[in-house]
C-alpha positions as CSV (number, residue, x, y, z in Angstrom):
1,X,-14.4,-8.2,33.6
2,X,-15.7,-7.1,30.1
3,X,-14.2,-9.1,27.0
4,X,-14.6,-7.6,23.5
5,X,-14.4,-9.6,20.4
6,X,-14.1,-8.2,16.8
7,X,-14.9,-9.7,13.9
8,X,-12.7,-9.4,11.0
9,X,-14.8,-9.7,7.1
10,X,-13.4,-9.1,3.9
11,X,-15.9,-6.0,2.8
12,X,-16.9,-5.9,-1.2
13,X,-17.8,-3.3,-2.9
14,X,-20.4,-3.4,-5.8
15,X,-20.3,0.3,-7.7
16,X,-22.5,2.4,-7.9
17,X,-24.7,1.0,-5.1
18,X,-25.7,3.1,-2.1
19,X,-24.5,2.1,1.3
20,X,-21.0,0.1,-0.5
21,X,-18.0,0.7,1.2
22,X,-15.0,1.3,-0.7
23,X,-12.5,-1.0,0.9
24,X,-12.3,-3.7,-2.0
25,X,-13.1,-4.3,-5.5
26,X,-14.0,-7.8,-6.9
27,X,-12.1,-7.2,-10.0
28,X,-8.6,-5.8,-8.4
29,X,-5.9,-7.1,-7.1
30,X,-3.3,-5.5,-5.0
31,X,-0.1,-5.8,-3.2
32,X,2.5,-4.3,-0.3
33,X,5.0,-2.6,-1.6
34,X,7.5,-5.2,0.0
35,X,6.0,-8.0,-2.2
36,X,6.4,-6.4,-5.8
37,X,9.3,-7.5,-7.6
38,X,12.4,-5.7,-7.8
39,X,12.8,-3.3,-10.5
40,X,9.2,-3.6,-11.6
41,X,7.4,0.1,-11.6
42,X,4.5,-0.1,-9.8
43,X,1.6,2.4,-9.2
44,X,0.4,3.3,-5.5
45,X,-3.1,2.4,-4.9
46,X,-3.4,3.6,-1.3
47,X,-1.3,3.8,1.8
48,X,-3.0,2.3,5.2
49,X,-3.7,4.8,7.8
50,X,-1.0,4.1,10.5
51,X,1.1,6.5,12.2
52,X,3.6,6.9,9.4
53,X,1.2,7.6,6.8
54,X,1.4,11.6,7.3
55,X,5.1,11.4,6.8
56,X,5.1,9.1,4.0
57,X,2.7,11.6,1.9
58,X,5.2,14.0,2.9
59,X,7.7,12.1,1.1
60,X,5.4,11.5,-1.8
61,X,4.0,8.5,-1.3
62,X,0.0,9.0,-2.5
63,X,-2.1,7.3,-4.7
64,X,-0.9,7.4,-8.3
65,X,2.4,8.0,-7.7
66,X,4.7,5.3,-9.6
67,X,7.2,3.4,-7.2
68,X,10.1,1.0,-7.9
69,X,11.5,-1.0,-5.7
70,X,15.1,-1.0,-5.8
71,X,16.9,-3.2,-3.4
72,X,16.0,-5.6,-0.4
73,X,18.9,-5.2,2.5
74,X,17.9,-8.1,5.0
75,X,15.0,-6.3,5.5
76,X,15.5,-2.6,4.7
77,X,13.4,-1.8,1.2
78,X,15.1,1.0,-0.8
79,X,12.7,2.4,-3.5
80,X,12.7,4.9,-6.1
81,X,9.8,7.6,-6.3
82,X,9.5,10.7,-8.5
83,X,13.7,10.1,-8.9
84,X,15.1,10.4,-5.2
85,X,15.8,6.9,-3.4
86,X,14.1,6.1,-0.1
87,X,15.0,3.5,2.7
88,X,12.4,2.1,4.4
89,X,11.6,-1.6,6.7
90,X,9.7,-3.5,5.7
91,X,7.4,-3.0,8.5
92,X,6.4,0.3,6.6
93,X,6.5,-0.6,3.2
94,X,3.4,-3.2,4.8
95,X,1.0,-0.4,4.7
96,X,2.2,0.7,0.8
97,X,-0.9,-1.1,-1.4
98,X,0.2,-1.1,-5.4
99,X,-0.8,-2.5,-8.2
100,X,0.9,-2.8,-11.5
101,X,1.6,-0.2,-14.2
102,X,-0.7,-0.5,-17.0
């Protein structure tokens, strides 16, 4: 029998330096979508590849696009993007990363 272990390591990256990876920057801080506040406009930074990510760039969910969440319904996240009102769990609004307006 064959075990395999990963290792999990936050990864930096320091601009303009070759062989950085662009996964996280010292100076920025972001959240999930499911832990912004209510109401507050927020401005997507990235959406994690999982297997909704096609059909949530479908919908309009890609970096830059400004997002507010609406409403939490015991665990159903409604959000407003570009004007029409999405329902989502939170389970998907996990893989959301924002940051706030500026």
């Amino acid at each position: 029998m064959v075990i395999v272990a990963q290792l999990v390591e936050q990864r930096i990256v320091v601009p303009r330096v070759a062989g950085s990876s662009p996964v996280i920057h010292p100076n920025e801080v972001y959240m999930k979508l499911n832990d912004a506040k209510l109401h507050k406009t927020m401005s997507i930074v990235e959406v994690d590849d999982c297997e909704y990510t096609h059909k949530l760039s479908v919908l309009g969910f890609v970096s830059g696009c400004r997002v507010c969440p609406l409403m939490d319904l015991d665990g159903t996240l409604l959000v407003d993007i570009k004007g029409c009102h999405y329902a989502m769990s939170q389970e998907i609004a996990e893989h959301i990363n924002v940051e706030e307006e500026r």
